[in-house]
N, C-alpha and C positions, 0 to 999 in steps of 0.2 A: 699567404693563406692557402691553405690544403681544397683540393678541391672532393668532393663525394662523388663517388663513380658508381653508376647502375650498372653491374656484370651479370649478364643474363644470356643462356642458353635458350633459343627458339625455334620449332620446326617455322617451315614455310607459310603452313596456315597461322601462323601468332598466340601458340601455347606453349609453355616452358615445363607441363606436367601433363600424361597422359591422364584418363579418366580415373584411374586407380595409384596416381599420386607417380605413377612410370616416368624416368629417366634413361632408361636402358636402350633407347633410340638415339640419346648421345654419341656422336662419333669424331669422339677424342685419340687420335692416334699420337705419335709419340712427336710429329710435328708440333701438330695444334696444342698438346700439353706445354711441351718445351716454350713455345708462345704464353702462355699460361703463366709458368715458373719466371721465366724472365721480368715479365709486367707485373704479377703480384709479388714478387720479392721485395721490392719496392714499396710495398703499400705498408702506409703506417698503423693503421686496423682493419679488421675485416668483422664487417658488422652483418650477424645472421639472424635469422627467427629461428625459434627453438627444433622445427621440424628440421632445415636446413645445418643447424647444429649437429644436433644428434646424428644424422645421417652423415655427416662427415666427423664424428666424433667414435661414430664405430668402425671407420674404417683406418681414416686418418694416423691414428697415434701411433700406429705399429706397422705403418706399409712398409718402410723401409727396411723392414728386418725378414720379408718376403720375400725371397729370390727369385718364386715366381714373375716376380713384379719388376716392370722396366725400372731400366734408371731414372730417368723422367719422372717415372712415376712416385719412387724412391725418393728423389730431391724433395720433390711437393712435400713429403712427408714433412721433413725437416720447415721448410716455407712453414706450413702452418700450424706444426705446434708452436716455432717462434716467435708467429706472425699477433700480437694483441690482437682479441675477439672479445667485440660486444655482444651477446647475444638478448634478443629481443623477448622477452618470453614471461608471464603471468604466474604460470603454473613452476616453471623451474626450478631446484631447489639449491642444487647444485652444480659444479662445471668444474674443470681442470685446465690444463692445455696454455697456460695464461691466457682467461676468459674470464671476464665481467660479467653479471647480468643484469639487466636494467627492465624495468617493469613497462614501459613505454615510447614511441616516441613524442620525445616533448622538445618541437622546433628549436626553444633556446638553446636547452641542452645542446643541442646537436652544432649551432652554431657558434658555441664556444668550444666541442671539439673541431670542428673547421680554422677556427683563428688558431688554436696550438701550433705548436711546429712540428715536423716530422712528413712522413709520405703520404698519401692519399688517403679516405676512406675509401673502401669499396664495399656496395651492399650487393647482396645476392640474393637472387631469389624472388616472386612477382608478388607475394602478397606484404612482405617488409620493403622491397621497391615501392609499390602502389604508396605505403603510408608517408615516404620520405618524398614522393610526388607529389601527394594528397597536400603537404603541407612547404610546398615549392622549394626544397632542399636539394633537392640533385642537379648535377654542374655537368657532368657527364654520363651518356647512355653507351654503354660498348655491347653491343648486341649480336653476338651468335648464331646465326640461321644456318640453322643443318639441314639438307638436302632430303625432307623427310616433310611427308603431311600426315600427321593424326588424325582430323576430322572432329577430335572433340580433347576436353580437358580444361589443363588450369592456364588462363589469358594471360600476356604477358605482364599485361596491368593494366589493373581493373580500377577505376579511375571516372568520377562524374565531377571533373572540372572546367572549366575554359581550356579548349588547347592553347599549348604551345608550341611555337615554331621553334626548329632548332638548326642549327646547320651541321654538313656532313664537311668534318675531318678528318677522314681517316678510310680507307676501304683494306680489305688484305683479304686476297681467296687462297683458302689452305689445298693443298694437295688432295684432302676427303672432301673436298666439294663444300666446304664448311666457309662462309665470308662473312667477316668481321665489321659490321658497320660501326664509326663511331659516330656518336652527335657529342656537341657540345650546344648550351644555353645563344642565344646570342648574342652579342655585344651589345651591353647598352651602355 
């Protein structure tokens, strides 16, 4: 069984969006990407919300033909338009890229793509994380903390249920001061 993985960028104080939707405090160098490439090559869907889409939808499809643009950065390209993408989203009408879209999350659904075969899901992003939390679906948290306090914005996941305790497997500090905590669910 596949497990669902929470990929999420966060300053120090516990926001993954500045007050005006801001990611540009990311500090993705060509280490931390190549980490990036390597683990999501692997993943069997990449499941987004429409905002998270779109924004990787304008940049995405044609990076690689930028020579401005690392190689690192270059590869991604390729990663994700071959990568299956659910996108989360009400309003959407349309998508490309080999992308799905689904009108919601509905727990079953999601647990009969968990039984399929193939690489992981990975969700991005805190307000379609939140919902796949909301309804106890994520197996793994890999979380991002950049060396960076905002003071205000969008919370990593915004979330009114019973916590849960998780355990750490995983740490990795990147050369920009960027370390990777993982959790996983725990054993039961």
């Amino acid at each position: 069984m596949r497990k669902l993985l929470c990929w999420v960028s966060v300053s120090i104080d516990g926001y993954i969006e500045g007050p005006e939707r801001q990611i540009d405090w990311h500090r993705v160098d060509d280490e931390l990407h190549s980490f990036f490439n390597d683990r999501l090559r692997q993943a069997g869907v990449l499941l987004e919300g429409r905002v998270t889409y779109e924004m990787m939808a304008d940049f995405w499809p044609t990076a690689d033909q930028d020579p401005d643009n690392t190689p690192v950065v270059q590869e991604f390209a390729d990663i994700w338009r071959d990568t299956p993408k659910i996108v989360y989203s009400t309003t959407l009408e349309e998508t490309g890229w080999n992308t799905t879209i689904v009108r919601g999350v509905v727990p079953e659904e999601v647990r009969v793509l968990k039984a399929e075969p193939g690489g992981d899901l990975v969700v991005g992003g805190g307000q379609l994380g939140s919902a796949f939390a909301k309804h106890d679906l994520i197996d793994e948290y890999w979380i991002f903390v950049h060396p960076v306090i905002l003071g205000t914005g969008r919370p990593l996941l915004a979330l009114s249920y019973a916590p849960l305790a998780l355990r750490l497997v995983e740490t990795k500090t990147f050369g920009n001061g960027v370390v990777m905590l993982r959790y996983q669910r725990p054993e039961e």
